[in-house]
N, CA, C and O atoms as a GROMACS GRO file, in nm:
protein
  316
    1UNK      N    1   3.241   1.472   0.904
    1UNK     CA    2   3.111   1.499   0.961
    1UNK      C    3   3.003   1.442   0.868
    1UNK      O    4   2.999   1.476   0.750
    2UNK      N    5   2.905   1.344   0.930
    2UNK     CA    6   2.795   1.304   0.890
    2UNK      C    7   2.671   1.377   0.849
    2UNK      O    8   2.636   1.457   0.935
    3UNK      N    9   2.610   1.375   0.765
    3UNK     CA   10   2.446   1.443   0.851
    3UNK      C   11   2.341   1.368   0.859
    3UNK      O   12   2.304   1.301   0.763
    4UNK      N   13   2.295   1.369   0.941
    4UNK     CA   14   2.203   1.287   1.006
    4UNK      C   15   2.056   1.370   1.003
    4UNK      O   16   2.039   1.489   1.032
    5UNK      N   17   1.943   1.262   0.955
    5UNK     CA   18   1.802   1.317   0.924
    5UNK      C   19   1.731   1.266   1.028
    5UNK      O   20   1.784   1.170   1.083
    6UNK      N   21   1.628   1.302   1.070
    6UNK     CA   22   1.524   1.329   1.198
    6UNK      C   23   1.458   1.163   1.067
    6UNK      O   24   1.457   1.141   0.946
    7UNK      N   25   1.422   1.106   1.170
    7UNK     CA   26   1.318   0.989   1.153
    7UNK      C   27   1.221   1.007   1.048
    7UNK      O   28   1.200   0.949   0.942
    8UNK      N   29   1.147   1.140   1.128
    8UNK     CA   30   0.996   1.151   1.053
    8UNK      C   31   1.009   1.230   0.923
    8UNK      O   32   0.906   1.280   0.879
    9UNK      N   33   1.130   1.250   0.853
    9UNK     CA   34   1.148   1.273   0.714
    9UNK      C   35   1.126   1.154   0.638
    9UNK      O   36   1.092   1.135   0.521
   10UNK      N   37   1.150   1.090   0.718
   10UNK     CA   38   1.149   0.931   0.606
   10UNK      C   39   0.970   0.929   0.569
   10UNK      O   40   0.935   0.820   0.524
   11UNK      N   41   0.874   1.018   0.581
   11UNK     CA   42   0.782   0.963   0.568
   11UNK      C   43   0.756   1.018   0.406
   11UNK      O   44   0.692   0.966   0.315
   12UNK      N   45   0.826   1.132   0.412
   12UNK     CA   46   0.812   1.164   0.219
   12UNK      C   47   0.962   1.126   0.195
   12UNK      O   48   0.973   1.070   0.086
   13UNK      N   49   1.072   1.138   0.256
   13UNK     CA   50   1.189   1.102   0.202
   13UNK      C   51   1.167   0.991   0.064
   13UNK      O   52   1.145   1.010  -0.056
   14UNK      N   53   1.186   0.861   0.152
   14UNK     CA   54   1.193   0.735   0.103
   14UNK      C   55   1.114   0.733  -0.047
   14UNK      O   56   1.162   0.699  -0.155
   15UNK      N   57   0.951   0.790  -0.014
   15UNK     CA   58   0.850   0.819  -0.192
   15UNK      C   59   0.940   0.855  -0.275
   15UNK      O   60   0.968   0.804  -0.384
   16UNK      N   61   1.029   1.031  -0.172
   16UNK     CA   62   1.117   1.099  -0.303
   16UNK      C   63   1.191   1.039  -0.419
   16UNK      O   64   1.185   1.057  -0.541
   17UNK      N   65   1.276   0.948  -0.326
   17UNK     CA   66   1.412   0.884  -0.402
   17UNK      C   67   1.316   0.734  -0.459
   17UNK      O   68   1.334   0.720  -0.580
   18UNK      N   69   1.230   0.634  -0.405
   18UNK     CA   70   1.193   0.573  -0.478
   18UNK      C   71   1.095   0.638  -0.590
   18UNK      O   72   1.079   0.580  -0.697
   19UNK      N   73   1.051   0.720  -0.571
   19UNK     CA   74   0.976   0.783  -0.692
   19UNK      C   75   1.026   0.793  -0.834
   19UNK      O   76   0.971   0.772  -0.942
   20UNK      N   77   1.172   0.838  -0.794
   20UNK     CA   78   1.271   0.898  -0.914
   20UNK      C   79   1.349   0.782  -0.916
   20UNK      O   80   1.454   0.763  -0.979
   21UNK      N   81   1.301   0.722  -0.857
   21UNK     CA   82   1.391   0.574  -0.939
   21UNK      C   83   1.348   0.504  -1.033
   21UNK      O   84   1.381   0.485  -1.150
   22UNK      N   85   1.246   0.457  -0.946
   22UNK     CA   86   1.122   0.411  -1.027
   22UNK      C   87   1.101   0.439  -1.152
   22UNK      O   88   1.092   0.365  -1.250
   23UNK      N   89   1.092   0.586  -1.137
   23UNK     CA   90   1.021   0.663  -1.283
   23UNK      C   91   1.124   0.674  -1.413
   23UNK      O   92   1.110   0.661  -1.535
   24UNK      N   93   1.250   0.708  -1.313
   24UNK     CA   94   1.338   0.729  -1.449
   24UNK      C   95   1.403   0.639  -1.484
   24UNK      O   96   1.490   0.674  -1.563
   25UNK      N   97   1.402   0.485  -1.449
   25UNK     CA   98   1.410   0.329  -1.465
   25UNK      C   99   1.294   0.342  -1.613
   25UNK      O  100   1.314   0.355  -1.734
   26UNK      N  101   1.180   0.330  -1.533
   26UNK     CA  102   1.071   0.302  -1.649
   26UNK      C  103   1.047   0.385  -1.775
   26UNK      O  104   1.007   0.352  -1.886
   27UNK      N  105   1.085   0.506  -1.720
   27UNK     CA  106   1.044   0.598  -1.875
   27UNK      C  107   1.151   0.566  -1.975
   27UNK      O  108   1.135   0.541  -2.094
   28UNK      N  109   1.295   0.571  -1.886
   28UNK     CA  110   1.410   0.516  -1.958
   28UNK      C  111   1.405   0.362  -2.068
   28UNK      O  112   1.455   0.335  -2.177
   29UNK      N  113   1.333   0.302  -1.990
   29UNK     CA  114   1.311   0.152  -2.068
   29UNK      C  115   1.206   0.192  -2.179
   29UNK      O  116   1.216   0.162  -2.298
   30UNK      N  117   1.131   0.244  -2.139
   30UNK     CA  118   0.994   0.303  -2.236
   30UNK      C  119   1.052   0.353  -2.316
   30UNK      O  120   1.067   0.271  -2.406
   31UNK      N  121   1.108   0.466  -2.345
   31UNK     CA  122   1.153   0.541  -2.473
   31UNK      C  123   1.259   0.444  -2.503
   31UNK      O  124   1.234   0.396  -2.613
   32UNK      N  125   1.374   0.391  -2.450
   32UNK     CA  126   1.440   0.309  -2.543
   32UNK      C  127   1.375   0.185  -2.622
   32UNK      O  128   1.420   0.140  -2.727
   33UNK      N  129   1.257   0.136  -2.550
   33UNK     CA  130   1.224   0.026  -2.672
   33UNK      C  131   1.113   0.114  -2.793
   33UNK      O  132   1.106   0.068  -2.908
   34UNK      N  133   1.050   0.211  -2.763
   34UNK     CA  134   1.017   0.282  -2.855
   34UNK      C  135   1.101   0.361  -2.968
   34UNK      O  136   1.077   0.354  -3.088
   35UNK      N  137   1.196   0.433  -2.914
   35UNK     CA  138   1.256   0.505  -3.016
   35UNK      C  139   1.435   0.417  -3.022
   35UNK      O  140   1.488   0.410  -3.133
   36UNK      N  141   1.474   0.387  -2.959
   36UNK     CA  142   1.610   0.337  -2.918
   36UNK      C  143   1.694   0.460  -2.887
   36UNK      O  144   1.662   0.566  -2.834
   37UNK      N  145   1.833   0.409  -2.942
   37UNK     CA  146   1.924   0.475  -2.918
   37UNK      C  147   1.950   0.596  -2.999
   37UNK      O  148   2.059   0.642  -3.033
   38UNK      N  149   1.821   0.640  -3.026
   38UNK     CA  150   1.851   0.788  -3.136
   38UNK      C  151   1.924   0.878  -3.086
   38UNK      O  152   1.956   0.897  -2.968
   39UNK      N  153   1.952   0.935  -3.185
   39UNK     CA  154   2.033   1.110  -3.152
   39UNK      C  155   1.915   1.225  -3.028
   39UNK      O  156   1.802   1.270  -3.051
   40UNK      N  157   1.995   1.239  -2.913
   40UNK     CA  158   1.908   1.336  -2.812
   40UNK      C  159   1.794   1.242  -2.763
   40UNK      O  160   1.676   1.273  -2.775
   41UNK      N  161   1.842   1.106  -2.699
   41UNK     CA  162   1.798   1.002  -2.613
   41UNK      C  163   1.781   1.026  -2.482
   41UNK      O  164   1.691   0.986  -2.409
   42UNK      N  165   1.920   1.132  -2.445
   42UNK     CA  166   1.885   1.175  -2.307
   42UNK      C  167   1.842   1.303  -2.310
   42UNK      O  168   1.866   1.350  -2.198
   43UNK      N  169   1.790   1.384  -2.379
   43UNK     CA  170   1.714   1.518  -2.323
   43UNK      C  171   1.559   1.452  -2.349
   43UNK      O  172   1.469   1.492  -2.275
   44UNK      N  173   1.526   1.346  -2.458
   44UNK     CA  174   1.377   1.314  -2.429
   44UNK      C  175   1.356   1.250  -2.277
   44UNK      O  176   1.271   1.300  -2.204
   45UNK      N  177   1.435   1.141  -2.233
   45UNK     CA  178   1.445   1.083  -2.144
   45UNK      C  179   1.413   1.160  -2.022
   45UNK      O  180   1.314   1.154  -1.948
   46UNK      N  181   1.551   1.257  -2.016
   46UNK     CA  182   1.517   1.343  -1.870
   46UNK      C  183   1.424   1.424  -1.880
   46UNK      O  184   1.400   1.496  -1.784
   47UNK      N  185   1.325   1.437  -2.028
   47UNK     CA  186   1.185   1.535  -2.016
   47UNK      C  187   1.078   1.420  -1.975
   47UNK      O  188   0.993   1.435  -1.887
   48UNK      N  189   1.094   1.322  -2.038
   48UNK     CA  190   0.994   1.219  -1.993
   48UNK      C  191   0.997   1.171  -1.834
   48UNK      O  192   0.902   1.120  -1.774
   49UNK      N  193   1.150   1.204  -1.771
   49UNK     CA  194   1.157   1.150  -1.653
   49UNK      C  195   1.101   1.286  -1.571
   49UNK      O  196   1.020   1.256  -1.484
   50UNK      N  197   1.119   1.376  -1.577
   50UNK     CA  198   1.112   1.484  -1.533
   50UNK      C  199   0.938   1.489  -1.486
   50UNK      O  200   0.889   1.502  -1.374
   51UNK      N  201   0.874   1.473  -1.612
   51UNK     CA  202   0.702   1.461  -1.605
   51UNK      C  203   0.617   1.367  -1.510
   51UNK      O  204   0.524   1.386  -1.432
   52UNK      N  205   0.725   1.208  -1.568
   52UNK     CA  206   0.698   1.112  -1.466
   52UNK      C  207   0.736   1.093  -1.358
   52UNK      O  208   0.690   0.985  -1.321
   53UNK      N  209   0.792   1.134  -1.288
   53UNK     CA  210   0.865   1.195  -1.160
   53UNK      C  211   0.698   1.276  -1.058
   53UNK      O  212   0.633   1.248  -0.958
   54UNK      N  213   0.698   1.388  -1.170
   54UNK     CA  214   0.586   1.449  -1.077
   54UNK      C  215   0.480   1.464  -1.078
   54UNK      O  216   0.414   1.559  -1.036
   55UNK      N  217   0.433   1.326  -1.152
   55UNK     CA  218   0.327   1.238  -1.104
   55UNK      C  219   0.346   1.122  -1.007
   55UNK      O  220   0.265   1.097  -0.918
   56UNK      N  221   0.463   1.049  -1.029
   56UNK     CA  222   0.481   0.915  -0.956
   56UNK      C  223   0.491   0.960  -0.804
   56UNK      O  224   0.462   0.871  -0.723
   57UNK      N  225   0.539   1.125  -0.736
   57UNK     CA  226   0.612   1.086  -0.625
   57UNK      C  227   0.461   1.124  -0.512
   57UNK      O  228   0.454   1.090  -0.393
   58UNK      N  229   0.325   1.222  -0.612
   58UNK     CA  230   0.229   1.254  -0.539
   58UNK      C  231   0.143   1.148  -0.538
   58UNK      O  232   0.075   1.126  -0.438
   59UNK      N  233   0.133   1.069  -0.649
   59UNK     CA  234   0.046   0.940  -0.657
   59UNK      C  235   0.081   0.834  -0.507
   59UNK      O  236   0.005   0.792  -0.420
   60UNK      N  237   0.252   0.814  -0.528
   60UNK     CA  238   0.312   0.716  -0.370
   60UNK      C  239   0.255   0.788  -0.279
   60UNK      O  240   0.145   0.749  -0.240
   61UNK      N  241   0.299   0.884  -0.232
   61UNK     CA  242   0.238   0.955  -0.106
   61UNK      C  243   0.051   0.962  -0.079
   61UNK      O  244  -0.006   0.962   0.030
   62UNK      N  245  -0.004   0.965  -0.196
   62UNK     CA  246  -0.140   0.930  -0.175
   62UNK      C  247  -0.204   0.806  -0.175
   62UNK      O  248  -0.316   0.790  -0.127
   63UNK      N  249  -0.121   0.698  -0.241
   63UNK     CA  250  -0.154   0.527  -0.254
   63UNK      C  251  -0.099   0.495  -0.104
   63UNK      O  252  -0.186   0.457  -0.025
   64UNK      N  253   0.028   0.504  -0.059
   64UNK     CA  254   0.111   0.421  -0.026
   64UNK      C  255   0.043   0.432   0.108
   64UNK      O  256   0.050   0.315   0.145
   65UNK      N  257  -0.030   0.508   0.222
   65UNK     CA  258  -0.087   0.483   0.321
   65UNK      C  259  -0.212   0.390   0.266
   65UNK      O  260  -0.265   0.323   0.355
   66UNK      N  261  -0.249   0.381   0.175
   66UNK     CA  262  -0.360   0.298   0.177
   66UNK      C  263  -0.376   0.172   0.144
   66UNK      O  264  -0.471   0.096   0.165
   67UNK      N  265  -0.260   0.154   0.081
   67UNK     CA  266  -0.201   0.014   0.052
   67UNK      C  267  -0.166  -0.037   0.160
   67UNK      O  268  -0.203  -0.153   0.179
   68UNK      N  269  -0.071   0.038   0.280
   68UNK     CA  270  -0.080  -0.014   0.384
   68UNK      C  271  -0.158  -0.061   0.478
   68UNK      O  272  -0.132  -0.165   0.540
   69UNK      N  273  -0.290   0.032   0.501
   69UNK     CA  274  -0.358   0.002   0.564
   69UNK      C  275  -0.450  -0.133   0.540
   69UNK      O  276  -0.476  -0.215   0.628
   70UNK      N  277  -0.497  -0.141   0.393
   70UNK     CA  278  -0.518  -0.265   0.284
   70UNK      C  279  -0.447  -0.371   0.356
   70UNK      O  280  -0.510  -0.422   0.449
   71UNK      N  281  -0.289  -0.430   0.323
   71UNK     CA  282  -0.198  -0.495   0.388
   71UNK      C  283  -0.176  -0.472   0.516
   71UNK      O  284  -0.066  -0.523   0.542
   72UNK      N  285  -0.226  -0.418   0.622
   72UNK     CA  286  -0.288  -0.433   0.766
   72UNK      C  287  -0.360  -0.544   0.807
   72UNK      O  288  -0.315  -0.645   0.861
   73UNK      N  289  -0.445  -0.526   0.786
   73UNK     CA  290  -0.561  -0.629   0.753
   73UNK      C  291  -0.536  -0.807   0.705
   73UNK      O  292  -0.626  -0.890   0.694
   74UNK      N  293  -0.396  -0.830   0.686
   74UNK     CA  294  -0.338  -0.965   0.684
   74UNK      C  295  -0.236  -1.005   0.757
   74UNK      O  296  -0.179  -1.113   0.773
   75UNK      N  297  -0.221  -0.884   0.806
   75UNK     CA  298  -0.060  -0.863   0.853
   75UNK      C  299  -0.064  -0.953   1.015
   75UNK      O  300  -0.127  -0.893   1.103
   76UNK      N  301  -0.006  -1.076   1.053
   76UNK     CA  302  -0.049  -1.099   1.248
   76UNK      C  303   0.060  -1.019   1.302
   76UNK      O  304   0.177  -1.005   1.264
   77UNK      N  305  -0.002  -0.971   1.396
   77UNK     CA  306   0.067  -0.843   1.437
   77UNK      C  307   0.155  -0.962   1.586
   77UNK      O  308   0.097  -1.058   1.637
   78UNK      N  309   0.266  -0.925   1.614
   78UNK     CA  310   0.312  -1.024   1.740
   78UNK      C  311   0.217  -0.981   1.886
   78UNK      O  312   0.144  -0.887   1.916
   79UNK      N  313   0.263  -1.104   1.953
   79UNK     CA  314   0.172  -1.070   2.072
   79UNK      C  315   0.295  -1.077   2.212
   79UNK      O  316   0.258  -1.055   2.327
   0.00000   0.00000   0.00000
């Protein structure tokens, strides 16, 4: 058995999981070229990801309609 999500989740879904990708990609690269591979790399990491996480996923949800609408505005729509 599958489970299957209703459409209109995808409208915070998609922010969710790119949010926390995003974030814990970048903080991850960030503290390793700052501190490297020190001792307790991953509890700074998942505190730094943790923080940047819940900023990155309210910032998408508040940019990302407006960026669209921005990129509207070039977009030829078919006829």
């Amino acid at each position: 058995m599958s489970i299957k999500i209703h459409p209109k989740h995808l409208t915070w879904l998609m922010p969710l999981i790119l949010s926390g990708i995003m974030s814990g990609a970048i903080s991850c690269f960030n503290i390793y070229l700052k501190i490297g591979a020190a001792e307790g790399f991953i509890s700074i990491w998942l505190h730094a990801w943790s923080l940047s996480w819940l900023m990155a996923f309210p910032l998408i949800m508040i940019v990302l309609p407006l960026v669209r609408k921005f990129l509207m505005q070039f977009v030829e729509q078919p006829k």
